[in-house]
Steps between C-alpha positions, in 0.01 A plus 500: 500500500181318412424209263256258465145437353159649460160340516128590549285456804124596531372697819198449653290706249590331203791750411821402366802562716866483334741338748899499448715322703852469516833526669591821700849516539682812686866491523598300819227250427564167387338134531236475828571934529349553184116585435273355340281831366146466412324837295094493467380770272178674527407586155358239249794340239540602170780342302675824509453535887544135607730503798890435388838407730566875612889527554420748784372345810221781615161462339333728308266750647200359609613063455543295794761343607589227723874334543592203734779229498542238275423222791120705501427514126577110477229484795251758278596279204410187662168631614391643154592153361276294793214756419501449119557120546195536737302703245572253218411191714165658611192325270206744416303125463597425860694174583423164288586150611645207306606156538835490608559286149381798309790771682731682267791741497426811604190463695491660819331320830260690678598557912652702694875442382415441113748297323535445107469115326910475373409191352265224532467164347334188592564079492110374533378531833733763610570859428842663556518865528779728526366821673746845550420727740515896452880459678588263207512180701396190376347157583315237371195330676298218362122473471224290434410564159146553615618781718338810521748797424318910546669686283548924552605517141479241195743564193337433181611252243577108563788329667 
């Protein structure tokens, strides 16, 4: 049996690709033995032909599909989120630099490992920032307030 969700992808030529995922579960299976199923279909969505849980687990004529264990989809699911966090962080304006002083939440250093302001506040001469990486530690270093920070992405608004 199969259950689950349904989303939209685009393929390289601009088409829209329905995608259902869900749980494949044949009798025997159970915790790590079950699949994780996967379904592309090839024809563009409607909202009559969006893809839908099937309770069978063989794809209709003609739609991909691709299962693999739980401990793999969490591994998928952890690379689509790093790519969309990476899209999202990437600046069309290219990187900006501030004053350490002028740092808010949200605004992602530019480098090689970027890492997210998680706070930031500052007592005169000296600025205090709490940055998180992309594994979700944090730490706080302390600046000059004069410091200049390169930013990959800047989050609009104000402290």
């Amino acid at each position: 049996m199969m259950a689950g969700s349904g989303f939209t992808f685009t393929d390289a030529d601009g088409h829209d690709v329905p995608v259902a995922v869900g749980i494949a579960v044949a009798p025997g299976e159970a915790g790590a033995d079950a699949r994780v199923s996967v379904t592309l279909s090839p024809t563009t969505p409607t909202p009559s032909s969006a893809p839908s849980p099937s309770p069978s687990p063989s794809p209709s004529t003609g739609e991909p599909r691709w299962s693999c264990t739980p401990a793999a989809a969490r591994e998928v699911a952890a690379a689509l989120v790093r790519a969309a966090e990476g899209a999202e962080n990437a600046s069309a304006e290219g990187p900006v630099t501030v004053r350490a002083d002028e740092l808010r939440r949200g605004d992602v250093r530019d480098g090689e490992r970027p890492m997210t302001v998680d706070g930031a506040r500052s007592d005169g001469s000296t600025a205090h920032i709490t940055w998180k990486s992309v594994e979700g530690r944090t730490w706080t270093q302390s600046y000059d307030v004069n410091t200049a920070i390169t930013l990959r992405r800047r989050l609009p608004g104000t402290r």
